[in-house]
N, CA, C and O atoms as CSV, one atom per row, in Angstrom:
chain,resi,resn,atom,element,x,y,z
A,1,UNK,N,N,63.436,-22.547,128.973
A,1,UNK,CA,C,62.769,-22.921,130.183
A,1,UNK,C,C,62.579,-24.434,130.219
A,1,UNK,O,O,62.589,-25.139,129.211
A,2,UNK,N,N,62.380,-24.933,131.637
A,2,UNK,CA,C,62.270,-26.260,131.142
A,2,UNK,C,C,60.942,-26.762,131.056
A,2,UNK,O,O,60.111,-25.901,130.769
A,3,UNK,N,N,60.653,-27.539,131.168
A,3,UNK,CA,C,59.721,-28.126,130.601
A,3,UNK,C,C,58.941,-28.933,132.059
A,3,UNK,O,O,59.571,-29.930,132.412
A,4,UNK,N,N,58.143,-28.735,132.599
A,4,UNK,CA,C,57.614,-29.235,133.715
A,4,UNK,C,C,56.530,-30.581,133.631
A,4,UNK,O,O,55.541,-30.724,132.912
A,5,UNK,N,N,57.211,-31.635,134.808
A,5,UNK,CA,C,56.048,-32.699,134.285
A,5,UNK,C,C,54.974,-32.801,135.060
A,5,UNK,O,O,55.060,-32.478,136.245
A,6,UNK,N,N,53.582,-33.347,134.431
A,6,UNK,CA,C,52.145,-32.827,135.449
A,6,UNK,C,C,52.768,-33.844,136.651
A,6,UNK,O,O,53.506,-34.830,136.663
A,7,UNK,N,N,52.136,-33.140,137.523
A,7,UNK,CA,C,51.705,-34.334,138.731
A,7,UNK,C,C,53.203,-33.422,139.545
A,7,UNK,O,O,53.317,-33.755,140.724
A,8,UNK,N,N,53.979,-32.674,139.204
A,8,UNK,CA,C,54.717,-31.272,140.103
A,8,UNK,C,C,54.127,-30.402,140.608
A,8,UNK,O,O,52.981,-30.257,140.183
A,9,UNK,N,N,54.512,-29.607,141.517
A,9,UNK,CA,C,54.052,-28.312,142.422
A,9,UNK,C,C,53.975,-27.276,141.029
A,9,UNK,O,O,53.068,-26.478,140.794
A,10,UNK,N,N,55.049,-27.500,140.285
A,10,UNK,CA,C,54.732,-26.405,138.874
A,10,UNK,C,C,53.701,-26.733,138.150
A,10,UNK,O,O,53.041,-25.720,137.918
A,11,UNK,N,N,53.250,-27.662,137.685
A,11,UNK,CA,C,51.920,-28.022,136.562
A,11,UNK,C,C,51.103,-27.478,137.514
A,11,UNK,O,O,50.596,-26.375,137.307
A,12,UNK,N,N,50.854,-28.213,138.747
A,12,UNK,CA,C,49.493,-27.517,139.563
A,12,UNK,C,C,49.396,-26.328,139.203
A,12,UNK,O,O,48.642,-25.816,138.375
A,13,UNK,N,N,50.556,-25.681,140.150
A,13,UNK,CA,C,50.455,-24.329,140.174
A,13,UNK,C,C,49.724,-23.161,138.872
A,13,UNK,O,O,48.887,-22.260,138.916
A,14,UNK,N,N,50.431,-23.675,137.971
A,14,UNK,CA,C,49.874,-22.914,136.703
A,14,UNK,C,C,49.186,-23.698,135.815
A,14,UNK,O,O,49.564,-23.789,134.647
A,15,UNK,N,N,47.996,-24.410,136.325
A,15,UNK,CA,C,47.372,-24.745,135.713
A,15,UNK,C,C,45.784,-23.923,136.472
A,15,UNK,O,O,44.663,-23.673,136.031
A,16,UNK,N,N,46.493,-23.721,137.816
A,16,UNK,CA,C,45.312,-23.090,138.615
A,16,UNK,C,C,45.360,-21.861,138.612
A,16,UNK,O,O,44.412,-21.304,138.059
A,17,UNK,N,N,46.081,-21.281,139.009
A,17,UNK,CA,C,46.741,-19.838,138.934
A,17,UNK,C,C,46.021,-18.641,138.537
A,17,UNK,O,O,46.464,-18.139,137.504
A,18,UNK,N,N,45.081,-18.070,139.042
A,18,UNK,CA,C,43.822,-16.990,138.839
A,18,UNK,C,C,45.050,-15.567,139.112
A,18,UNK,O,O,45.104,-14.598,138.355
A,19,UNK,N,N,45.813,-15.722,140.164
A,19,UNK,CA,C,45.791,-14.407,140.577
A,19,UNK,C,C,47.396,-14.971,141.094
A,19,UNK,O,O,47.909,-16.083,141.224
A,20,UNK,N,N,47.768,-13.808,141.263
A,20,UNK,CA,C,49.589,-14.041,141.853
A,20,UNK,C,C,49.740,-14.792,143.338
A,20,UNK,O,O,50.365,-15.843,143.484
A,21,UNK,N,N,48.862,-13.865,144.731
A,21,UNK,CA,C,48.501,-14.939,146.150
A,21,UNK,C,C,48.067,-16.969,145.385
A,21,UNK,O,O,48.515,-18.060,145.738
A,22,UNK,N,N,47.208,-16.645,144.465
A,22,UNK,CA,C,46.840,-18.277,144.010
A,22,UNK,C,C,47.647,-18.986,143.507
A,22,UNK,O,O,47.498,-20.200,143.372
A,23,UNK,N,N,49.107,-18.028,142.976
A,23,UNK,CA,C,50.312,-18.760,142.095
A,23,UNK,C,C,51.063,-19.286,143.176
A,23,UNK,O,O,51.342,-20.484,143.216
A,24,UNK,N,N,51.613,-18.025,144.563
A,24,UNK,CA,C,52.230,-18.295,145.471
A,24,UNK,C,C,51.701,-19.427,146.469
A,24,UNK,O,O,52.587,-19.998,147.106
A,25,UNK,N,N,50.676,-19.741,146.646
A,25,UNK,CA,C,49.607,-20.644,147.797
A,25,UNK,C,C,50.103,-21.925,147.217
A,25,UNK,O,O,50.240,-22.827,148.043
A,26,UNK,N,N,50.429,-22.230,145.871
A,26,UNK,CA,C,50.396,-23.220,145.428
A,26,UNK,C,C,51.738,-23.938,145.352
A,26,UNK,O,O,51.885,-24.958,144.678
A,27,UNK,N,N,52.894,-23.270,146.194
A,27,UNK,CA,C,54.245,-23.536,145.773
A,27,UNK,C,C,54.437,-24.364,147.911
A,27,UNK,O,O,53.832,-24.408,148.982
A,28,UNK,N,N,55.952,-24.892,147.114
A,28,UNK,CA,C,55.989,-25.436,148.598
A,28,UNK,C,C,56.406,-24.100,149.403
A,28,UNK,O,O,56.416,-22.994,148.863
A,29,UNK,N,N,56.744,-24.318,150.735
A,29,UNK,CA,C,56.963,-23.234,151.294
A,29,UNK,C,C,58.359,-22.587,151.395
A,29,UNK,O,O,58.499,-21.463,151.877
A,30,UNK,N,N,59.542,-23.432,150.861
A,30,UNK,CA,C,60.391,-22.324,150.580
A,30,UNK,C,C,60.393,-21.807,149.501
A,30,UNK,O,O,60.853,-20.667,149.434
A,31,UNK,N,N,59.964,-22.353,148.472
A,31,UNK,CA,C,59.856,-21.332,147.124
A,31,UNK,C,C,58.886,-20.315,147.376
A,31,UNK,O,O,59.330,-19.246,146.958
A,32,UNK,N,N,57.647,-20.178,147.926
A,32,UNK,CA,C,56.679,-19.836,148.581
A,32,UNK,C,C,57.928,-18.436,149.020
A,32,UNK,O,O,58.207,-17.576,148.185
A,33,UNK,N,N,58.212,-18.441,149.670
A,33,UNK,CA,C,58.905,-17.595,150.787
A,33,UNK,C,C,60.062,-16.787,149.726
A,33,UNK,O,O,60.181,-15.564,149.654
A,34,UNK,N,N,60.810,-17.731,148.993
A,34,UNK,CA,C,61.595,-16.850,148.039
A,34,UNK,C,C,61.132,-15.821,147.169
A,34,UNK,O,O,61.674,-14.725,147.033
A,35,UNK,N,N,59.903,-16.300,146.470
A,35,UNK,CA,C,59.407,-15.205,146.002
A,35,UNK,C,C,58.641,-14.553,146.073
A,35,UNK,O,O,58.234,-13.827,145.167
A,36,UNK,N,N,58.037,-14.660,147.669
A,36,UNK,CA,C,57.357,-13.732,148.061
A,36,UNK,C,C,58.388,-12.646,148.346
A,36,UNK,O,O,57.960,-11.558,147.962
A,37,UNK,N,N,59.741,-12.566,148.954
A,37,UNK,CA,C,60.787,-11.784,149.069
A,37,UNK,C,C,60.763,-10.642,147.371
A,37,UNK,O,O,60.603,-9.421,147.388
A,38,UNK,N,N,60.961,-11.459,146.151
A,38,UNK,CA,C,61.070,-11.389,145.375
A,38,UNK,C,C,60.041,-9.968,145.074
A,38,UNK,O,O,60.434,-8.856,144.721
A,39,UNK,N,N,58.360,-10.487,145.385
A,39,UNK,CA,C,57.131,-9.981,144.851
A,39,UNK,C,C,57.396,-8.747,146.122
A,39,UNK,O,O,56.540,-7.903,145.857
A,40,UNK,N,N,57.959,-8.394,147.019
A,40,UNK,CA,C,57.849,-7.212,147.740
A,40,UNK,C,C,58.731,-6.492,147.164
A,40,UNK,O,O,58.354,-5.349,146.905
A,41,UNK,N,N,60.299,-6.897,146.727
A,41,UNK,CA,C,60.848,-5.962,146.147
A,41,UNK,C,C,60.293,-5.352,144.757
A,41,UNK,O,O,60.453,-4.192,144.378
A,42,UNK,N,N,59.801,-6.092,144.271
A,42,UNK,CA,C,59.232,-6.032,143.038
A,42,UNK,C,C,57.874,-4.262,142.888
A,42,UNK,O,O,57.754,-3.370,142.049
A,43,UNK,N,N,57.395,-4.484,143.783
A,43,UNK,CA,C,55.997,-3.748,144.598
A,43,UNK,C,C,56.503,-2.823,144.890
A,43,UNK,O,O,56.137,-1.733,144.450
A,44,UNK,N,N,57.480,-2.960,145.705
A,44,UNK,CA,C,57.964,-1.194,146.332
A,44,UNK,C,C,58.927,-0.704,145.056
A,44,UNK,O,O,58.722,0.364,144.479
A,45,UNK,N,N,59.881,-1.516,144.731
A,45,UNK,CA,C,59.896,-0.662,143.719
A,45,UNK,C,C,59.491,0.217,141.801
A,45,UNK,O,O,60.039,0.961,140.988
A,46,UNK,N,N,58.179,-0.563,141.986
A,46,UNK,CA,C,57.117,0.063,141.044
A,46,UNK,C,C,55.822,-0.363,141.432
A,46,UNK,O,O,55.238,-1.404,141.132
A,47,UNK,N,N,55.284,1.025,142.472
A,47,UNK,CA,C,54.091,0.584,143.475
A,47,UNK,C,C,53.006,0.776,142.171
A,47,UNK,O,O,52.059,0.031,142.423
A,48,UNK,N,N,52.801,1.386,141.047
A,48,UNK,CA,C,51.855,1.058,140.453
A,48,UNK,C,C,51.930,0.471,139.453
A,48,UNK,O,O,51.194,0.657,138.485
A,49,UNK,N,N,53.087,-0.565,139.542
A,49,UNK,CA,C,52.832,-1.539,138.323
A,49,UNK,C,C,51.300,-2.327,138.838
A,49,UNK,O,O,50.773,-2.185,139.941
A,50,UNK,N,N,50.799,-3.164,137.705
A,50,UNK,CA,C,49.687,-4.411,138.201
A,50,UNK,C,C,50.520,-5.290,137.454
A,50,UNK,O,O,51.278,-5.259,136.485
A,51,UNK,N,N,49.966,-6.276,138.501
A,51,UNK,CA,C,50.204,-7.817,139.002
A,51,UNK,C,C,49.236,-8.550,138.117
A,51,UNK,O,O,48.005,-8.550,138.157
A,52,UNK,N,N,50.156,-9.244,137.216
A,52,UNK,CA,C,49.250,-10.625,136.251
A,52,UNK,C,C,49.549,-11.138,136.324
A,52,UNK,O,O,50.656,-11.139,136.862
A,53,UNK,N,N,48.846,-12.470,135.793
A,53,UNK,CA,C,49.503,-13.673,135.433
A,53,UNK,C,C,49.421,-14.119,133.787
A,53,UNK,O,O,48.431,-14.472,133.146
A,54,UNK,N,N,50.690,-13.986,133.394
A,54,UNK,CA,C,50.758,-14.443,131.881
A,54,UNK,C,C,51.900,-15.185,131.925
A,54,UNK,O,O,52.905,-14.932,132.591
A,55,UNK,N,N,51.571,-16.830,130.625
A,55,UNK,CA,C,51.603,-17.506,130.791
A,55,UNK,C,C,52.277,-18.493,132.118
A,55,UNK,O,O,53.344,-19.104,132.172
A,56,UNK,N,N,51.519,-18.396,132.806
A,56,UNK,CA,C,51.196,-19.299,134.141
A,56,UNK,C,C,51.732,-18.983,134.683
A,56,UNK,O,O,52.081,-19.915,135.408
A,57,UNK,N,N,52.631,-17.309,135.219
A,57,UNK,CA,C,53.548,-17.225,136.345
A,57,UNK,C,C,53.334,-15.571,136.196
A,57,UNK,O,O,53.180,-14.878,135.190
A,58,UNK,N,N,53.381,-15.276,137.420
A,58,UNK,CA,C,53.244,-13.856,137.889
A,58,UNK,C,C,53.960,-12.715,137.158
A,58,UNK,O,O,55.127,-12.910,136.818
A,59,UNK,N,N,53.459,-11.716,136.926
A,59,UNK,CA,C,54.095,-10.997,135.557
A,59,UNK,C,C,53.844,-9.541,136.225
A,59,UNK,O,O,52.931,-9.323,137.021
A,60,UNK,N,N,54.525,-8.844,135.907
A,60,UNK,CA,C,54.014,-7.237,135.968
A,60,UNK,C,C,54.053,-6.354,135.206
A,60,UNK,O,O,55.030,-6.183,134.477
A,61,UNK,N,N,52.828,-5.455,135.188
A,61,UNK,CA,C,53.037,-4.700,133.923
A,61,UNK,C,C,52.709,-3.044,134.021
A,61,UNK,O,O,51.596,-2.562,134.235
A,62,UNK,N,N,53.857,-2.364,133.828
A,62,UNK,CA,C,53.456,-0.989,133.775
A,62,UNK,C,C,54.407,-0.406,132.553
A,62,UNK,O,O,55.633,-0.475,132.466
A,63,UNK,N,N,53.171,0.372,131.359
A,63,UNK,CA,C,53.414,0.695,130.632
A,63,UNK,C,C,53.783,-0.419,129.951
A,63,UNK,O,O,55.008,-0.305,129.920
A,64,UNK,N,N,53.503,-1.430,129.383
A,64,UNK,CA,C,54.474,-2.430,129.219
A,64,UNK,C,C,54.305,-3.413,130.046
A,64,UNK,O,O,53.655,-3.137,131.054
A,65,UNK,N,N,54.906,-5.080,129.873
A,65,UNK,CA,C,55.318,-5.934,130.387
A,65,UNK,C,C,56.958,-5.622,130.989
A,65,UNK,O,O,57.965,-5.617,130.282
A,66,UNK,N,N,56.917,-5.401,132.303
A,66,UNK,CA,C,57.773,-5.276,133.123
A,66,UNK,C,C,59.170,-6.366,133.326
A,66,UNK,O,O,60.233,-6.515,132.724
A,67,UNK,N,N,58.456,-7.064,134.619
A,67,UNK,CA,C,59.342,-8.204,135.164
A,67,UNK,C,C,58.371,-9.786,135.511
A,67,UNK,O,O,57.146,-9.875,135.430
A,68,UNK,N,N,58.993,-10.513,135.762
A,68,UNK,CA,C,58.239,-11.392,135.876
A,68,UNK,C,C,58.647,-12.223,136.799
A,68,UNK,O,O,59.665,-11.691,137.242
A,69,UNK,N,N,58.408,-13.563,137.561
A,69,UNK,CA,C,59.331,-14.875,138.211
A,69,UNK,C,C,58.387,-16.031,138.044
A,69,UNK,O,O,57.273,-15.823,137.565
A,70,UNK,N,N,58.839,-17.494,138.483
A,70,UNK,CA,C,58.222,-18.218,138.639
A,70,UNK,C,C,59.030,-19.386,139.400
A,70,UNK,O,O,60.239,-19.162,139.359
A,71,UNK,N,N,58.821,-20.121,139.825
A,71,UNK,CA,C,59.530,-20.982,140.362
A,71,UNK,C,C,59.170,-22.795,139.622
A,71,UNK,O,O,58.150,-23.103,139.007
A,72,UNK,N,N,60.229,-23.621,139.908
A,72,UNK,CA,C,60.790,-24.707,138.891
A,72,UNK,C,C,61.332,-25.802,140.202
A,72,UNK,O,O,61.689,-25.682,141.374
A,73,UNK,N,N,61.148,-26.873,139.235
A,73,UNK,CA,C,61.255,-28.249,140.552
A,73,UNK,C,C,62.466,-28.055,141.773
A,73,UNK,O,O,62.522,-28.358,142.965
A,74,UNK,N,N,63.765,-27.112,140.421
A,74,UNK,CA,C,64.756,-27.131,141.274
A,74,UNK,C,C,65.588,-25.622,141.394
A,74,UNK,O,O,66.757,-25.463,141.745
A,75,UNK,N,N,64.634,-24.617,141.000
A,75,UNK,CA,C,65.310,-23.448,140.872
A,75,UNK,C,C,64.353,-22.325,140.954
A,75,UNK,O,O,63.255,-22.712,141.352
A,76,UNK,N,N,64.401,-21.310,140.755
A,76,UNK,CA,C,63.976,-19.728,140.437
A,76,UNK,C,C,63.899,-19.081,139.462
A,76,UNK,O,O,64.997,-19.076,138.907
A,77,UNK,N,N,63.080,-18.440,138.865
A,77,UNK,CA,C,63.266,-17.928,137.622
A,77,UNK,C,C,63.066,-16.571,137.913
A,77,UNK,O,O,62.083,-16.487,138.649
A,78,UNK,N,N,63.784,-14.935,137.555
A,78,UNK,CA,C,63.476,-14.119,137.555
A,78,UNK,C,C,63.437,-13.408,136.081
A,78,UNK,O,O,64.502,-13.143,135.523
A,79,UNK,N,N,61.857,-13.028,135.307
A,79,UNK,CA,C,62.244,-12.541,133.734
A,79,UNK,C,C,62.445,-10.759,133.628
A,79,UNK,O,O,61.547,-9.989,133.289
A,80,UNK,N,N,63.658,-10.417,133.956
A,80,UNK,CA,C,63.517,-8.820,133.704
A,80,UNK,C,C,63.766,-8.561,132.703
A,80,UNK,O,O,64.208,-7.413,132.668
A,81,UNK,N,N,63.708,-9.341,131.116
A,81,UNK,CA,C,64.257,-9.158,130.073
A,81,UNK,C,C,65.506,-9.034,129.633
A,81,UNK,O,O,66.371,-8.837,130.486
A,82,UNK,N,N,65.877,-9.111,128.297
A,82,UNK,CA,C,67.134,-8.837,127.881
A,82,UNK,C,C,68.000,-7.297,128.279
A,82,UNK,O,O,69.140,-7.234,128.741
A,83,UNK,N,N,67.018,-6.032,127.923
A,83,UNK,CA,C,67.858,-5.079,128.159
A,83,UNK,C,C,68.458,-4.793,129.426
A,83,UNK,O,O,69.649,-4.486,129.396
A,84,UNK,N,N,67.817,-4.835,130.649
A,84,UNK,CA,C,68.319,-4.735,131.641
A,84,UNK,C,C,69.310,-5.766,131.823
A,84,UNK,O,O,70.413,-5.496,132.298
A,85,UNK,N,N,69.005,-6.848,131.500
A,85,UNK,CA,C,70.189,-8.135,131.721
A,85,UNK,C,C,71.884,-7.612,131.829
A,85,UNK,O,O,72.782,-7.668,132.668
A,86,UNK,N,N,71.633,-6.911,129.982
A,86,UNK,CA,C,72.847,-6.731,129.667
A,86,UNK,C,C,73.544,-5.426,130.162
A,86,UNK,O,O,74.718,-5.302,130.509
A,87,UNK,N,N,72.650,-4.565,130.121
A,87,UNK,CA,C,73.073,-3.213,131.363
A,87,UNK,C,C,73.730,-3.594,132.725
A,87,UNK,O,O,74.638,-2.851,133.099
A,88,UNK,N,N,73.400,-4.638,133.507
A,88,UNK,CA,C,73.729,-5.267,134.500
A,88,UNK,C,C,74.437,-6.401,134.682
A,88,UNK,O,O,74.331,-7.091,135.697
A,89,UNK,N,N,75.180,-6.656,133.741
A,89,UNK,CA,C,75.762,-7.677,133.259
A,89,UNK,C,C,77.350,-8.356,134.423
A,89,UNK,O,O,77.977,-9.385,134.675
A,90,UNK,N,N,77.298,-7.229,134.688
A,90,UNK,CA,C,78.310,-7.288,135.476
A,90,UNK,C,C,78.278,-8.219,136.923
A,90,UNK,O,O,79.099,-9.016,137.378
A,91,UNK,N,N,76.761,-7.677,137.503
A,91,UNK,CA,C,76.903,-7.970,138.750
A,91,UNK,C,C,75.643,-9.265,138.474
A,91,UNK,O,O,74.943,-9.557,139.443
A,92,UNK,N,N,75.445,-9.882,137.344
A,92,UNK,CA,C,74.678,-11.295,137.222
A,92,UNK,C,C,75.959,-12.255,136.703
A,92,UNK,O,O,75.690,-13.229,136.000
A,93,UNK,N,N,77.623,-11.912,137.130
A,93,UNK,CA,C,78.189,-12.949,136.660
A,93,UNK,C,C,78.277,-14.067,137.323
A,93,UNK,O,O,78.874,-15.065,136.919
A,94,UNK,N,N,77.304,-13.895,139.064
A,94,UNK,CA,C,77.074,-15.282,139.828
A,94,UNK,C,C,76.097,-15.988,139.820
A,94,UNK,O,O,75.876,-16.864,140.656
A,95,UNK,N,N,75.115,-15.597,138.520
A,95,UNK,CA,C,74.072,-16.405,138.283
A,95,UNK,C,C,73.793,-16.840,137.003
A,95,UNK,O,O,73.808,-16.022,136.083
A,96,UNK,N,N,73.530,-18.059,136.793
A,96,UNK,CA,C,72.762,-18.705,135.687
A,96,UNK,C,C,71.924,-17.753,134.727
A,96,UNK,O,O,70.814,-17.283,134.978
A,97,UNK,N,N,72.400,-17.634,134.001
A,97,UNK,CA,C,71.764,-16.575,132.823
A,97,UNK,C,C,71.299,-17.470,131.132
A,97,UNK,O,O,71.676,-18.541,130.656
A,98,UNK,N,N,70.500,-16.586,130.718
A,98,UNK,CA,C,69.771,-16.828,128.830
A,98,UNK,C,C,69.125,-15.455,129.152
A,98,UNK,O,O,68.868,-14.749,130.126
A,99,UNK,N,N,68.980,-15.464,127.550
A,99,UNK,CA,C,68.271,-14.527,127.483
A,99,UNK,C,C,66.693,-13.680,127.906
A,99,UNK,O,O,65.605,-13.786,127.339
A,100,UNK,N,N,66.937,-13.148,128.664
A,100,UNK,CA,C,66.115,-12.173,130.108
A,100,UNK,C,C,65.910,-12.869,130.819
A,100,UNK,O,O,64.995,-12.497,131.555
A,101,UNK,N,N,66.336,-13.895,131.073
A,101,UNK,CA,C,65.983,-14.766,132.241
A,101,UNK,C,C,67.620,-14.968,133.524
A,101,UNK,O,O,68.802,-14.826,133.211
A,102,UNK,N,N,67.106,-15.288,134.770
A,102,UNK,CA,C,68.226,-15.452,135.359
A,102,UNK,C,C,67.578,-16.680,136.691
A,102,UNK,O,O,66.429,-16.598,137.126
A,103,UNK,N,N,68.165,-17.302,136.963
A,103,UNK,CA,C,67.784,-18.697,137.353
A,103,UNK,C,C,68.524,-18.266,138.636
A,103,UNK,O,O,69.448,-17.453,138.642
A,104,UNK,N,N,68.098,-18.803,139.568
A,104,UNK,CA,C,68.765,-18.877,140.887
A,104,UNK,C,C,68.464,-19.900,141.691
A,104,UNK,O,O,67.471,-20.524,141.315
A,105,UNK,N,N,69.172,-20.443,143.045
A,105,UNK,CA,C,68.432,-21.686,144.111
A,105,UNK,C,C,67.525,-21.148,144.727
A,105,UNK,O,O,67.706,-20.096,145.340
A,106,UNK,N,N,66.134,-21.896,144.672
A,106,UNK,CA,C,65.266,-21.923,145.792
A,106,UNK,C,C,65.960,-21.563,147.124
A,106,UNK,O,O,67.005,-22.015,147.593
A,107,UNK,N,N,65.137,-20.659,147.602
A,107,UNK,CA,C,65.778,-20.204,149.270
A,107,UNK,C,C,66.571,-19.518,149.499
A,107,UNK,O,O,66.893,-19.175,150.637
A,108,UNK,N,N,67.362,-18.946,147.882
A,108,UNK,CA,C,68.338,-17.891,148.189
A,108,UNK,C,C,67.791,-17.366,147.143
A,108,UNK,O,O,67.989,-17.772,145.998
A,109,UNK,N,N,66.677,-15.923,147.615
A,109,UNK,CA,C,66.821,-14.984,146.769
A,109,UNK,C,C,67.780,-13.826,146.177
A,109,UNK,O,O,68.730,-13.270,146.728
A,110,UNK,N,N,67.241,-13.633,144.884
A,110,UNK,CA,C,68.306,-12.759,144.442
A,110,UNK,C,C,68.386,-11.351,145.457
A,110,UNK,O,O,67.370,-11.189,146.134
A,111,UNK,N,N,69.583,-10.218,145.655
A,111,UNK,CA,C,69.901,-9.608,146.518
A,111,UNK,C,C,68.637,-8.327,145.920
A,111,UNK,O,O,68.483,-8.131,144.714
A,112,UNK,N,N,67.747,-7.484,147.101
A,112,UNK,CA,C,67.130,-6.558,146.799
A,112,UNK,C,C,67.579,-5.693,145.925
A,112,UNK,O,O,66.900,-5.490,144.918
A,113,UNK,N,N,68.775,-5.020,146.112
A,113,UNK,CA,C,69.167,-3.717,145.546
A,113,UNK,C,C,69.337,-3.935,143.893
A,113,UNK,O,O,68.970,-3.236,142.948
A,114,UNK,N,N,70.142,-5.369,143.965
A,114,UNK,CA,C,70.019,-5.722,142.655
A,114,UNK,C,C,68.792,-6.175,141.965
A,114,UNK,O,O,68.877,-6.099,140.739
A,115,UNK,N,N,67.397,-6.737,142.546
A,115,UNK,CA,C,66.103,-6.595,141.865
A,115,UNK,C,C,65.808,-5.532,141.376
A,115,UNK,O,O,65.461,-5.321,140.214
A,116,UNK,N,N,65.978,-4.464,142.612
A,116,UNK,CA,C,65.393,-3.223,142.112
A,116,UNK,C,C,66.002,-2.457,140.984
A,116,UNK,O,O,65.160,-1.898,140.282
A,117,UNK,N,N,67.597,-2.237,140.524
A,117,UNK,CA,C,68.081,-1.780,139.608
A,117,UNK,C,C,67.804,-2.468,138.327
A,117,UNK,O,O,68.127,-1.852,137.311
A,118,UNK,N,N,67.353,-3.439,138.217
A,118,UNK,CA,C,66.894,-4.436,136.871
A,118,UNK,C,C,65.691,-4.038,136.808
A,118,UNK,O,O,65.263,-3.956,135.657
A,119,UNK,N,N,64.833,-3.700,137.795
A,119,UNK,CA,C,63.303,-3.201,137.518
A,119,UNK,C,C,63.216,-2.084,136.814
A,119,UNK,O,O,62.566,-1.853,135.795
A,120,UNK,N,N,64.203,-1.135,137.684
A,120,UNK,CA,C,63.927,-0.158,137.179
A,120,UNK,C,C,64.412,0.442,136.065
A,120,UNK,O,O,63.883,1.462,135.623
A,121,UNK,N,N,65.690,-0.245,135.377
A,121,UNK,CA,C,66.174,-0.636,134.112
A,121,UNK,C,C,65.003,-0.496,133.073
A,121,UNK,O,O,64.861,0.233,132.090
A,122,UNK,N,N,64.096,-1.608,133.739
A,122,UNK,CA,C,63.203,-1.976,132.587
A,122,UNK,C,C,62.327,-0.837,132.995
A,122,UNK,O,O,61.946,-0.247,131.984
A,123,UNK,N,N,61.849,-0.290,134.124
A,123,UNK,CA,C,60.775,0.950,133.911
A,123,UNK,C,C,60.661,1.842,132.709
A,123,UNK,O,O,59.737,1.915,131.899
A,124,UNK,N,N,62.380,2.853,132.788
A,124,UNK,CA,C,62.847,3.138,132.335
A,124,UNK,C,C,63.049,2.662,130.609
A,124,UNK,O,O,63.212,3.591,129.818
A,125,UNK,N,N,63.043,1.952,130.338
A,125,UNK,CA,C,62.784,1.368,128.878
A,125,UNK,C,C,61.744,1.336,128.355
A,125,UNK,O,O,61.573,1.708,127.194
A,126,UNK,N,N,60.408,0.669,129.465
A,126,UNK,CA,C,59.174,1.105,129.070
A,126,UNK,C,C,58.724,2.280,129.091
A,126,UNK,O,O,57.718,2.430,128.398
A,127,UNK,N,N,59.206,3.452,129.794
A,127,UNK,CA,C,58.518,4.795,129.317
A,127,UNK,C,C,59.341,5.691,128.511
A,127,UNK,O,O,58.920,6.845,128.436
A,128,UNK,N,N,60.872,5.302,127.634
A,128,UNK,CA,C,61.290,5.803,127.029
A,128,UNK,C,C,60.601,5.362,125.841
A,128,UNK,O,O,60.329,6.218,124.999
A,129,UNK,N,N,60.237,4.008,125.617
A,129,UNK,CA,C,59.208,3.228,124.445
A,129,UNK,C,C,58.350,4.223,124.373
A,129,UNK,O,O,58.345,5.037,123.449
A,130,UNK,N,N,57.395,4.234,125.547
A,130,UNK,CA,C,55.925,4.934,125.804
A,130,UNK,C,C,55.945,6.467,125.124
A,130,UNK,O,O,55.008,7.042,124.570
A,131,UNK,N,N,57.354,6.959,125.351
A,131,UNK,CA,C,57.389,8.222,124.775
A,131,UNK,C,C,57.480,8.453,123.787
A,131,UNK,O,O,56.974,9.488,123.351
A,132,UNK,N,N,58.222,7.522,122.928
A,132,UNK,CA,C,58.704,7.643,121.425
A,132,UNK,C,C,57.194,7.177,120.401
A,132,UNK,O,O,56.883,7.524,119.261
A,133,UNK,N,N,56.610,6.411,121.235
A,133,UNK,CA,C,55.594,6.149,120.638
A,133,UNK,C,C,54.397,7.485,120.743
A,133,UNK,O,O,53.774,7.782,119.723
A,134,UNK,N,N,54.242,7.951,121.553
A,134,UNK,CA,C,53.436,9.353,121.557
A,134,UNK,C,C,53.764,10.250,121.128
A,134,UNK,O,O,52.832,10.788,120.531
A,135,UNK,N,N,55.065,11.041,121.054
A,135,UNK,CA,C,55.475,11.829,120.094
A,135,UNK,C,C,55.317,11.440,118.490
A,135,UNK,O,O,54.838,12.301,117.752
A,136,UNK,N,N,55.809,9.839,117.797
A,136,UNK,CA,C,55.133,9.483,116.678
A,136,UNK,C,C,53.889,9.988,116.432
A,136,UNK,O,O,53.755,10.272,115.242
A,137,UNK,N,N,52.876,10.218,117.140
A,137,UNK,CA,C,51.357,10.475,117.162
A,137,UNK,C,C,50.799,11.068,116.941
A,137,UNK,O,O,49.650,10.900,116.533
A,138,UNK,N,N,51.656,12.526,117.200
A,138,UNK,CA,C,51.732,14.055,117.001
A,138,UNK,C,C,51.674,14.432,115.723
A,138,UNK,O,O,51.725,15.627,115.428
């Protein structure tokens, strides 16, 4: 990730950042707008994940740490982790990739259908975890 210098829309942002609306309020308005796109697909497709903020950018977590984004002086960050990455590997060969992370331009969000299959990638990972760990228990 890079490294953000104070006195940017990013230092503010997550230095203030109580709640995900307080992460988004704080961005200009097309990043503002990208990932608010982002945070609806995100919502509908895991309506009861909750919405955090860990370390300084909007995170979600069900069962598990989910997905995440944040936005950068000159880009997008979406974190759905490694496993889904590589499950989907195919159709992230038009974006900037590391590991669980995938970078995109401000103002062009990534395509819905493809958020949602990386989400739910990772759902899916977290309650196959969730399970293996409760049967251990037994």
């Amino acid at each position: 990730m890079k490294k953000v210098k104070s006195g940017t829309a990013s230092a503010k942002k997550s230095a203030s950042a109580q709640s995900v609306d307080d992460y988004l309020a704080a961005l200009p308005e097309e990043a503002r707008a990208t990932l608010e796109k982002l945070r609806k697909v995100v919502k509908a497709a895991v309506p009861k994940a909750t919405e955090v903020i860990s370390y300084q950018m909007p995170m979600y977590k069900h069962h598990g740490m989910l997905v995440g984004f944040a936005a950068f002086k000159d880009h997008c960050s979406f974190f759905p982790g490694a496993n889904p990455m590589a499950t989907h590997k195919d159709e992230l060969k038009a974006y900037e990739t590391s590991k669980g992370t995938i970078r995109f331009p401000i103002g062009k969000p990534l395509p819905a259908a493809l958020v949602k299959k990386l989400v739910k990638t990772r759902v899916a990972e977290n309650e196959r975890r969730l399970s293996e760990k409760l049967k251990k228990q037994r």
